[in-house]
N, C-alpha and C positions, 0 to 999 in steps of 0.2 A: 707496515705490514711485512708479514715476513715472506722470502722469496715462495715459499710455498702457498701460500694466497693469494697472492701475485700471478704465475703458476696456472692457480684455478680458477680465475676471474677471468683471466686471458682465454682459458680453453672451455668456458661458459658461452663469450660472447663471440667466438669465434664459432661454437657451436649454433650461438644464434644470428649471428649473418649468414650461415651456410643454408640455416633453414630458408631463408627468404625465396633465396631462386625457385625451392621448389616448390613453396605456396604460391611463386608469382606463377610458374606454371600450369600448378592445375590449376586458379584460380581464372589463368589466362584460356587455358583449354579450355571451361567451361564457360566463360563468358565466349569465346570465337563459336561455340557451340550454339549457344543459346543466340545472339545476334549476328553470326555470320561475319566475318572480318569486318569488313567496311565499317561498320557498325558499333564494332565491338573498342569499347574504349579504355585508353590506357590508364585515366586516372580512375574508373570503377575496379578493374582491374587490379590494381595496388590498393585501393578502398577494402576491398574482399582479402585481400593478404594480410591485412592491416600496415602497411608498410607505406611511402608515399612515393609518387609517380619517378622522384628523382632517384628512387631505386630501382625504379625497372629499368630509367634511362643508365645507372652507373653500371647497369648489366648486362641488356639489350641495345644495339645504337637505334631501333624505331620497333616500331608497334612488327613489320613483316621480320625483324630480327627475333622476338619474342616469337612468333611462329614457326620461326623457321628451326628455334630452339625445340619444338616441340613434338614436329613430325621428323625430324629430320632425321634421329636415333632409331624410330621405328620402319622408317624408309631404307636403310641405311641395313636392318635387321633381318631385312626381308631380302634384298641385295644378297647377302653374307649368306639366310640361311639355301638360298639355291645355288650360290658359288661352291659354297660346301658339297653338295650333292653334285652338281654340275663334274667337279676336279675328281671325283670318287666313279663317276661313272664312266664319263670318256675316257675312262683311262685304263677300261674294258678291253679287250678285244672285241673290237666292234665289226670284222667282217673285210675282206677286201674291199672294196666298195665302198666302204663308209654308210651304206645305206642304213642297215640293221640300226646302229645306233638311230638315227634320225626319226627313222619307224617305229621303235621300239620303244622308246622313252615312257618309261610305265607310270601310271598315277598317283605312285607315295609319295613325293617332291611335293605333288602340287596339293594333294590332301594337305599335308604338313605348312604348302602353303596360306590355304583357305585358313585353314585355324588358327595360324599368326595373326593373320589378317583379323576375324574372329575377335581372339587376344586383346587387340588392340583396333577396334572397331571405331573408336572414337576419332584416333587419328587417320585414320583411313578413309573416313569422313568429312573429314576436314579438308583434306591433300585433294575431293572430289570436286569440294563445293567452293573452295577461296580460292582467291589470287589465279581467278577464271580459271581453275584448274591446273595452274603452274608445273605446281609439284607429282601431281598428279601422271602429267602428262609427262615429264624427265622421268619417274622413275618405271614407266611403263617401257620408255624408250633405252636405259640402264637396264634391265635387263630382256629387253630383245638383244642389244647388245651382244651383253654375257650368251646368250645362247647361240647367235651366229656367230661369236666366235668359235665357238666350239663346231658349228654343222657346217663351217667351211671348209673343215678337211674332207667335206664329200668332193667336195670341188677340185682338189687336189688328185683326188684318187678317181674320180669318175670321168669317163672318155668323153671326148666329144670338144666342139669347136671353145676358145676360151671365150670367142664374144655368145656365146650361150650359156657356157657355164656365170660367164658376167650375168645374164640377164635372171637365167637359174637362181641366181641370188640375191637379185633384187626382190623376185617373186616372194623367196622363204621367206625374205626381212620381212616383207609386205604382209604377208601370213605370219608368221609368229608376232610381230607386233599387234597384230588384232586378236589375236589368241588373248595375249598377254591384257589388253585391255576389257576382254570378255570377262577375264578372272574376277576382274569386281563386278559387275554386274547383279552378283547377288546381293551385295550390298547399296544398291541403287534402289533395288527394286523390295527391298526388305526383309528379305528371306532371313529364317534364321540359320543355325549353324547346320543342325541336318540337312535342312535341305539344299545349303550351300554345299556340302559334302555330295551332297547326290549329282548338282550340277554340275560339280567340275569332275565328276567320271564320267558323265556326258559329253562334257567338252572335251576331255579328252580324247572319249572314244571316236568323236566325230572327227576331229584334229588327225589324230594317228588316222585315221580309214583314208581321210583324203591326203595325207602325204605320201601315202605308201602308193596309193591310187596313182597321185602325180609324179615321182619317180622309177615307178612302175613303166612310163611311156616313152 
């Protein structure tokens, strides 16, 4: 054969080993879906790819590697797209005080966020209901994070004793983390996308009312 068929046999098969990963994936998504992790098995798995199980193993090191392959991009999306919004806002003029930003935090981020989520409903699903909620529960906690870091420059700027401001801030964490796991909720409870869009300008109107209320005192 000449180097040019060579060439093109090479970049065939190389085209078809790449495919594998991502039939193992949805294949894998859709079995975790349908059986729920525990359940969900690895050589059906590669059976539905048509590929055999020693391909998910030369890919994945165990069945929670294949998962974790799967949410972890759209976990990881959702992080990124409020970081983006997050570094574009604080970086407002947000008021002597710091409060305005805290208070003011309006609800296109989190519309934007509902419809990622949305988007990608399946994995978001998954991250609820496997691995007792592992993932789930990290990426609620990444971006409470992401946002106190950003609302402790109240605490910088706002008067008062540092062991209040300390405690000041354990409070927000404590509130925004439950904010943050509110957000899915509508995906718990089956909502579709409007109406998840309606909730989370409930949620936040309710959010904003009692922050402003609790900084207020």
């Amino acid at each position: 054969k000449n180097n040019v068929s060579i060439l093109q046999e090479e970049s065939i098969y190389m085209k078809r080993i790449a495919g594998v990963s991502e039939r193992l994936l949805e294949c894998a998504r859709s079995e975790f879906l349908d059986k729920g992790f525990r359940a969900a098995s690895i050589r059906e798995i590669a059976k539905k790819a048509e590929t055999s199980a020693r391909a998910v193993y030369t890919r994945f090191p165990n069945k929670e590697g294949l998962f974790n392959a799967i949410v972890s991009p759209v976990s990881d999306g959702l992080i990124e797209l409020y970081q983006n919004y997050a570094n574009q806002f604080w970086s407002k003029d947000v008021g002597v005080d710091g409060t305005a930003a805290i208070s003011s935090d309006d609800t296109a981020i989190y519309v934007d966020m509902i419809n990622y989520i949305y988007d990608h409903k399946d994995e978001f699903l998954l991250m609820q209901t496997s691995l007792e909620g592992k993932w789930h529960t990290a990426l609620i906690e990444a971006l409470t994070d992401k946002n106190i870091s950003y609302v402790s420059k109240w605490t910088e700027l706002a008067e008062g004793a540092e062991s209040e401001k300390e405690l000041m801030m354990k409070v927000l964490h404590m509130l925004t983390n439950s904010f943050y796991a509110s957000m899915f909720e509508p995906l718990r409870h089956g909502m579709n996308r409007r109406e998840a869009r309606f909730y989370i300008e409930k949620l936040c109107a309710f959010f904003v009312a009692g922050i402003d209320r609790l900084l207020k005192k």
